[in-house]
Each structure stands twice: as structure tokens, then as C-alpha cells.
C-alpha positions in Angstrom: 33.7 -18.7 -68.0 31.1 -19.1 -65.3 27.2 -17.9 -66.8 27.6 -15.5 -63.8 30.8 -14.0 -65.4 29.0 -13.5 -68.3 26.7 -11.0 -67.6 29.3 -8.8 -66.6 30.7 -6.1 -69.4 33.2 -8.3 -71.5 35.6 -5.0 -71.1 35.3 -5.6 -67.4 35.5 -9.1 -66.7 39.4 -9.0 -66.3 39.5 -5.4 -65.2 42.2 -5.1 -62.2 41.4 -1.4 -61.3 43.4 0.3 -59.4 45.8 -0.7 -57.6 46.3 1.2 -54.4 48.6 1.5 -51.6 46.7 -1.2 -49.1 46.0 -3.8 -52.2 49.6 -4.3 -52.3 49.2 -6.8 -49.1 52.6 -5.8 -48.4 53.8 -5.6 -44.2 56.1 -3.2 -42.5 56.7 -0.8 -39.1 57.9 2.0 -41.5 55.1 3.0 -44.5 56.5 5.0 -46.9 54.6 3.6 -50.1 51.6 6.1 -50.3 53.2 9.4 -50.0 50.9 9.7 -46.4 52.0 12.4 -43.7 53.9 10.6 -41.4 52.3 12.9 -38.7 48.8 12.8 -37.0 46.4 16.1 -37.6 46.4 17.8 -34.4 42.5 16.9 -34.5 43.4 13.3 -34.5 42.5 11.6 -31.6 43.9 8.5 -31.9 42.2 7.5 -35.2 45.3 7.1 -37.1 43.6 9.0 -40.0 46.8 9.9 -41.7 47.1 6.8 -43.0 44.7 5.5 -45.7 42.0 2.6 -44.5 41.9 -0.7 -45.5 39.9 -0.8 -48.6 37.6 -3.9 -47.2 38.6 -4.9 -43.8 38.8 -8.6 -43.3 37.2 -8.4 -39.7 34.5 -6.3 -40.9 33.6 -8.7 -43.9 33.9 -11.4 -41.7 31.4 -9.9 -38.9 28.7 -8.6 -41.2 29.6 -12.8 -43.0 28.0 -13.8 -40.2 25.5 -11.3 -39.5 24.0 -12.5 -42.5 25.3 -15.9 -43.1 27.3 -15.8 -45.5 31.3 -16.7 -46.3 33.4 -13.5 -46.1 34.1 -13.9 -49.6 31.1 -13.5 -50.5 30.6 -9.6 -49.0 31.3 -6.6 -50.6 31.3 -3.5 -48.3 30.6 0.1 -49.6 29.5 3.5 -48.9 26.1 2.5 -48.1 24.1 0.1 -50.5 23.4 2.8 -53.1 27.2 2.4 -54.1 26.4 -1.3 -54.6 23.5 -0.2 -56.7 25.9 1.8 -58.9 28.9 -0.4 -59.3 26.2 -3.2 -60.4 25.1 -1.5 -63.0 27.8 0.3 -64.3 29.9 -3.7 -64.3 26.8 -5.1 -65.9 25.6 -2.9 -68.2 26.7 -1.8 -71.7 25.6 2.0 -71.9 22.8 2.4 -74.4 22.0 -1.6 -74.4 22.0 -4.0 -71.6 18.3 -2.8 -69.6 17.7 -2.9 -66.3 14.3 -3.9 -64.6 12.3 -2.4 -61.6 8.5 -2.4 -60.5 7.4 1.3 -59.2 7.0 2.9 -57.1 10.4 2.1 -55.7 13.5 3.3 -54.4 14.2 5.9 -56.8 18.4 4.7 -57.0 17.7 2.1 -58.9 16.5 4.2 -61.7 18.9 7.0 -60.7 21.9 4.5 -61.3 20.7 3.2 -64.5 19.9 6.9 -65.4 23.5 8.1 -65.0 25.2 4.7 -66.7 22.9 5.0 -69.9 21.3 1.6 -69.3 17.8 1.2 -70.7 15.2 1.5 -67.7 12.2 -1.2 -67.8 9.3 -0.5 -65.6 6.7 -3.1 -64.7 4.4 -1.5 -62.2 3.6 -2.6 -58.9 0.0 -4.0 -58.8 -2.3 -2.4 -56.6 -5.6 -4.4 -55.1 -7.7 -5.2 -52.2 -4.5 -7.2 -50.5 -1.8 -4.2 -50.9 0.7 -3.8 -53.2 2.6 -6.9 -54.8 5.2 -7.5 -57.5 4.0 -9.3 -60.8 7.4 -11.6 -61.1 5.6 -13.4 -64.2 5.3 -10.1 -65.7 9.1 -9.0 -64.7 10.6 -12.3 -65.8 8.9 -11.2 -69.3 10.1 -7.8 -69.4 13.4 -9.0 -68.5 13.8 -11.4 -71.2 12.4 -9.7 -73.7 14.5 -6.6 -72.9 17.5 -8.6 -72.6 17.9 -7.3 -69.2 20.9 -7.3 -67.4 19.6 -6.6 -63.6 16.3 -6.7 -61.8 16.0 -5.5 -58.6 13.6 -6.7 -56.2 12.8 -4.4 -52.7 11.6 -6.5 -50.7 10.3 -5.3 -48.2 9.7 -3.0 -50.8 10.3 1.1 -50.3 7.6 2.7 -49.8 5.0 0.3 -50.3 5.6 -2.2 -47.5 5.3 -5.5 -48.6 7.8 -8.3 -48.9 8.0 -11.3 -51.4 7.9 -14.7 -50.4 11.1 -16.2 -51.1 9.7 -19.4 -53.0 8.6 -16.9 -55.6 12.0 -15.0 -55.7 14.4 -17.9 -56.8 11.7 -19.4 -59.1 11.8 -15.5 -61.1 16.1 -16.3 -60.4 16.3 -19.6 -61.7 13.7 -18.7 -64.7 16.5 -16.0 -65.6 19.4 -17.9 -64.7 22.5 -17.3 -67.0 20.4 -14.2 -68.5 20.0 -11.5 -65.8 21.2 -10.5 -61.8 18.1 -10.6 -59.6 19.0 -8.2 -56.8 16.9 -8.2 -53.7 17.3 -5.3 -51.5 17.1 -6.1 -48.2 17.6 -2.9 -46.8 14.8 -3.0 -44.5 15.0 -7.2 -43.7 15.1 -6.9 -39.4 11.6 -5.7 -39.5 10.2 -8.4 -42.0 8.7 -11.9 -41.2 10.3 -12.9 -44.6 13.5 -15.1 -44.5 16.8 -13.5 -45.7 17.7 -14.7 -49.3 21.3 -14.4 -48.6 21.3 -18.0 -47.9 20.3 -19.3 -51.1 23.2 -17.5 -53.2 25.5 -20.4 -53.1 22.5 -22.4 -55.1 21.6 -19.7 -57.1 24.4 -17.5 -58.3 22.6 -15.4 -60.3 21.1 -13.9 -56.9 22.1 -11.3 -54.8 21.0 -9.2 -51.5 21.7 -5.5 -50.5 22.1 -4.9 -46.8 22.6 -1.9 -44.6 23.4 -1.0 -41.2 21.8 2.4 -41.9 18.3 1.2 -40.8 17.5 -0.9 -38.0 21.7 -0.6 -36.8 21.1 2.7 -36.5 24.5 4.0 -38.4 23.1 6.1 -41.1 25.6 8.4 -40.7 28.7 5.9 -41.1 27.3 5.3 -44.5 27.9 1.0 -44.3 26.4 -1.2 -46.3 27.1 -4.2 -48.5 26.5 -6.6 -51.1 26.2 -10.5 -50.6 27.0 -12.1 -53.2 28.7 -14.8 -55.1 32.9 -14.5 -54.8 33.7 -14.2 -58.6 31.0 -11.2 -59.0 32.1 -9.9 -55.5 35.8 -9.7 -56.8 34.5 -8.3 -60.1 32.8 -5.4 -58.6 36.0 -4.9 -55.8 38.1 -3.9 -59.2 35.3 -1.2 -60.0 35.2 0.6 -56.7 37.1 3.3 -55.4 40.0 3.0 -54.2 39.6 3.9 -50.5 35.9 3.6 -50.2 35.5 3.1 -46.2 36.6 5.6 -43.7 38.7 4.3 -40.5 36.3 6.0 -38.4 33.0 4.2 -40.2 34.6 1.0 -40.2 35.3 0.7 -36.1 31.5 2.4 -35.5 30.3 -0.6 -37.3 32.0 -3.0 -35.9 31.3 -1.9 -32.7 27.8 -1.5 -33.7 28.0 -5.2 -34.9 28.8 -6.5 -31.5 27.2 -8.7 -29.5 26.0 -6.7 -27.0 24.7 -4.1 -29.4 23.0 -6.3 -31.6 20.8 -7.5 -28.5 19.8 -4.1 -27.9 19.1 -3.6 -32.1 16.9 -6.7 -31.8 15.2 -5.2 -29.0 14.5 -1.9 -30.8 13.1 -3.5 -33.8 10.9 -5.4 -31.7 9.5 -2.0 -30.2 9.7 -0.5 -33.8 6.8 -3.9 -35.1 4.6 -3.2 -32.2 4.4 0.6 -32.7 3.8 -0.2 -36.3 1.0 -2.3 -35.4 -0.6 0.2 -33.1 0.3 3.9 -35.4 -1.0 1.1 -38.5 -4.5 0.8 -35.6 -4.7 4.2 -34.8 -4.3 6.0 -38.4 -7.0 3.3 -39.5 -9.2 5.0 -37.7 -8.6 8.7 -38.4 -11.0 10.6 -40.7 -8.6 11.7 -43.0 -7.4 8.5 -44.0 -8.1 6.6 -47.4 -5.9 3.8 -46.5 -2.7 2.1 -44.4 -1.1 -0.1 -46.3 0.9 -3.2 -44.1 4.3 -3.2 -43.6 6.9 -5.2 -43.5 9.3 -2.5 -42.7 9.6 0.1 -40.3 7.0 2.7 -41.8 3.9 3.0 -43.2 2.4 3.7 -46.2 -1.1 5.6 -46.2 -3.4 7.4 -48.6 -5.1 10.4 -47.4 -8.2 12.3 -48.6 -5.9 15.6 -48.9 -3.0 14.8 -48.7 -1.3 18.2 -49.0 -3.4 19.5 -45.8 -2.3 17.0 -43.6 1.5 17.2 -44.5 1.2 21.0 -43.9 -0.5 20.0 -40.7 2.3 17.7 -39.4 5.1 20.1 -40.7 3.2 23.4 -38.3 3.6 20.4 -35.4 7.1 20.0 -36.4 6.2 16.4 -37.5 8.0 15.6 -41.0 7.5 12.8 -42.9 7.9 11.7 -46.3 5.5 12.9 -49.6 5.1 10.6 -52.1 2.6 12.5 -54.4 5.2 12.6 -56.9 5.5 8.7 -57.0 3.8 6.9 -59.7 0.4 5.6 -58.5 0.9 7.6 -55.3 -0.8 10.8 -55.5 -2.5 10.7 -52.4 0.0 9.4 -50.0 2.9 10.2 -47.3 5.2 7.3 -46.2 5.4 7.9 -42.5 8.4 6.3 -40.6 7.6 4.5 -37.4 9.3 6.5 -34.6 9.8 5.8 -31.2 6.8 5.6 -29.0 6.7 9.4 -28.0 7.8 10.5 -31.1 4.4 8.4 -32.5 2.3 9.7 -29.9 3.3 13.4 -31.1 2.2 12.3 -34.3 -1.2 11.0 -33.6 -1.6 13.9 -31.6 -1.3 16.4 -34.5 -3.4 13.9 -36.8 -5.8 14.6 -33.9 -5.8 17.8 -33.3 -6.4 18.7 -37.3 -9.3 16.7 -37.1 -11.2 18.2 -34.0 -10.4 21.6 -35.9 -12.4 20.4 -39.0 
């Protein structure tokens, strides 16, 4: 068995799960193997939706393969990446036992995840100084062995603080804990970062994998697409755990048209737009009153401390300006994560911002 293998449940390793209708592999012109009307909903467009959807379509493994460059085998697609998240943890770790490792503040499914599966949650906290937020990976490799930790996840760049981590310092923190833990790096926010994908280094480093999503700069939220890159044996692994239809027909052709040539140059463009307008809202809250502090970004919002916080939220909600609280975050009391809009939608913003503070 393969020290990947290992860290997977022992009661899952040679789990088939279900096996549904489209697993079979089976070909035909008449389908009468799973009990589907024969008949299209009056509603039905074209869609074929009375038929059930391909559980992990080879041409949509095989486009967001090389998206990301990676082998097809190597992709696992889901309902978004916060399935991913779930099915990791729930593969990996033994309820009540196996830990799993983040650094808050952080994307709160991580801890959700672990929550729900009964797996031990380890939290070494982000480190806040003059240069911004950072990840202590000395102190994480630590906390991972001594909690005989089953995953770590990395956000890099990291939600909502901003910054990425170099990718020299990821696989030394993945071959320190080679054979002992899964270091997950969630990439969800990657198009906006100067920071090289990790994806490519999986085949060198098993024990590593990346979280993707075309819910950010791809602009599919909605379609609810995202995936895990990882190494074939854990990929087929954490297939057998999923459900057994997880991508709707519909989702599926949005993304792959998304995935196109001819949209992806217009999604390069847009993040393009989105990194200057990050640099210039980054410039122009710098200089507001009401500020503490703008954090960088590597993503496509912004992170920023205010001397009351709760005034100017109320503020940009009577504008009709909503962004994101964090007071509730650990080590965040003072701040509202702010997503970079488009250029109008940023002017509105520092409009209100301005406005509140010719009032005072």
C-alpha cells in the first residue's frame, strides 16, 4: 500500500460505493437500466434532464486537466470545492481521532467539515505583524505531528486575509509530513495571485493536493463546479465516497463552455481589471480617515481594519453597498473584507466611504 493510501480510513481504502446507473460503463440507443422517464419534462428544453448525468464527465475532467495542468486522472470534480473539503475529511479521518489542522482566521468549511465528521480541530493562528498576515508552517508542521493530524489545509491566497505562501515553503511543510498528513492548499482564489499553482508538483509530492473553483474569477458561482487535483489513487478513493450523481447536466455544459478558449481570454482580461482596481480601492481606502489598515492581497478583495467598524458597515449597507463583516473572526474585530467589484461598482463604494466622512 502506497503511504498515500494510508492515510485514508482503513474501512475506506477498498470501499466501492455505490454503484450507479452511469458507473456501469455499459452502451446502448434504448436505456432502460435506471428506472428514468423515457419522456422529457415539458420544461425541458433540450437538456435531456430525464436522464441522469454522467457522474464525472471525461471532457470536463479533461478540460479543467488542462486548465490546471494536470492528467485527467488526477481531477476530481464536485459541487463546488466545499464538497471536496468534506469528502477529504470524512475519507481521512477516523471520527473522534485523526485531527485536522488550520491557521485562522480562515475559511470557516474547513472547520465546519471537521466539525460535522467528529475529527479533532487544531488551530495554529495566523501571525499578525508589520508585513500582514502569514502562516507559521514550522508551527503547523508541529501541531500536525504532534496531533497526529490527518489533513492540513493551506488557503493560499488565504480567505480573508489576503496573502499567499511561497510555494518553496509549501512542499518543504509537505515533504516534512510526508507519509503522516494531506496538505491541502486551496487555491480557490489562484487567477488573482502572483504565486505559482501547486498543482504541478503533485506528481513529486503525493501527499499534496489543490482545491480549485470556477466559482471565482470563471464567474459560475451559480453552477456550483469545482474540483480537487490530486494524486489518481486518492482521486479514485474519494470518487467511491461521493454521491452518486453529484453534477447537474446543465452545470456541466455552463462550464465547459465557460472553460473555452474564447471565454477564458475574456476571464483573463477580467482579472486583470479586478488587480488594478485592487491596487487603486487598496490606494484609495489607505487614505480614508476611518481606516486602521488595508491589508495586500493576493485575491480579489481586501481586507481592512476600521476605527468603527460597525458605523461604516451601517454606512455602506444605507448606500446599498454590502460587504462582508468579519468582527466575529478571531483576531478580526475591527474589520470588513470588501470584494473588489467592477470599476463603478468600486467608485460607488468610495463614494459612500466619502460621503460618511464629510458628514463627520
Amino acid at each position: 500500500m502506497s503511504s498515500l493510501l494510508s492515510l485514508v480510513r482503513e474501512d475506506l481504502r477498498a470501499f466501492a460505493g455505490y454503484s450507479s446507473a452511469r458507473r456501469a460503463g455499459v452502451t446502448g440507443s434504448i436505456w432502460l437500466n435506471a428506472n428514468e422517464s423515457s419522456w422529457r419534462n415539458p420544461a425541458d428544453a433540450g437538456l435531456g434532464a430525464n436522464r441522469y448525468p454522467d457522474p464525472q464527465p471525461a471532457s470536463l475532467r479533461e478540460r479543467l486537466g488542462a486548465v490546471y495542468g494536470v492528467r485527467a486522472e488526477q481531477v476530481l470534480v464536485g459541487r463546488g470545492s466545499d464538497e471536496a473539503i468534506d469528502l477529504l475529511v470524512r475519507a481521512l479521518c477516523e471520527p473522534g481521532r485523526d485531527a485536522v489542522v488550520i491557521a485562522p482566521p480562515v475559511f470557516g468549511m474547513y472547520a465546519v467539515s471537521a466539525r460535522l465528521q467528529g475529527a479533532p480541530l487544531v488551530e495554529v493562528p495566523l501571525v499578525d505583524d508589520a508585513a500582514g498576515f502569514r502562516s507559521d508552517l514550522g508551527a503547523i508542521g508541529d501541531a500536525a505531528l504532534a496531533s497526529s493530524a490527518k489533513l492540513v489545509f493551506l488557503c493560499s491566497p488565504a480567505n480573508p486575509t489576503g496573502q499567499a505562501i511561497a510555494a518553496e515553503d509549501i512542499l518543504a511543510l509537505a515533504r516534512r509530513l510526508d507519509g503522516r498528513c494531506l496538505v491541502v492548499v486551496d487555491e480557490a482564489y489562484g487567477e488573482y495571485s502572483d504565486q505559482p499553482s501547486m498543482a504541478s508538483c503533485i506528481d513529486a509530492q503525493p501527499n499534496l493536493a489543490v482545491l480549485r473553483t470556477l466559482s471565482k474569477a470563471h464567474a459560475l458561482a451559480a453552477a456550483r463546479i469545482g474540483c480537487l487535483l490530486a494524486a489518481p489513487e486518492l482521486i479514485a478513493v474519494l470518487r467511491n465516497c461521493q454521491a452518486p450523481y453529484p453534477l447537474p447536466s446543465p452545470c456541466v455544459q455552463l462550464a465547459l463552455a465557460g472553460l473555452s478558449e474564447p471565454a477564458l481570454v475574456q476571464t483573463r482580461s477580467r482579472v486583470l481589471t479586478v488587480r488594478a482596481e485592487r491596487e487603486r480601492l487598496h490606494h484609495e481606502l489607505q487614505g480614508n480617515p476611518a481606516v486602521r489598515r488595508v491589508y495586500a492581497s493576493q485575491g480579489n478583495y481586501l481586507l481592512v481594519r476600521f476605527h468603527d467598524a460597525e458605523s461604516v458597515f451601517q454606512r455602506l449597507l444605507a448606500a446599498g453597498v454590502v460587504v462582508r463583516d468579519m468582527r466575529a473572526s478571531p483576531q478580526l474585530g475591527d474589520a470588513l473584507r470588501i470584494s473588489i467589484g467592477s470599476p463603478v461598482e468600486n467608485d460607488a463604494l468610495i463614494q459612500a466611504l466619502a460621503s460618511g466622512r464629510a458628514a463627520a
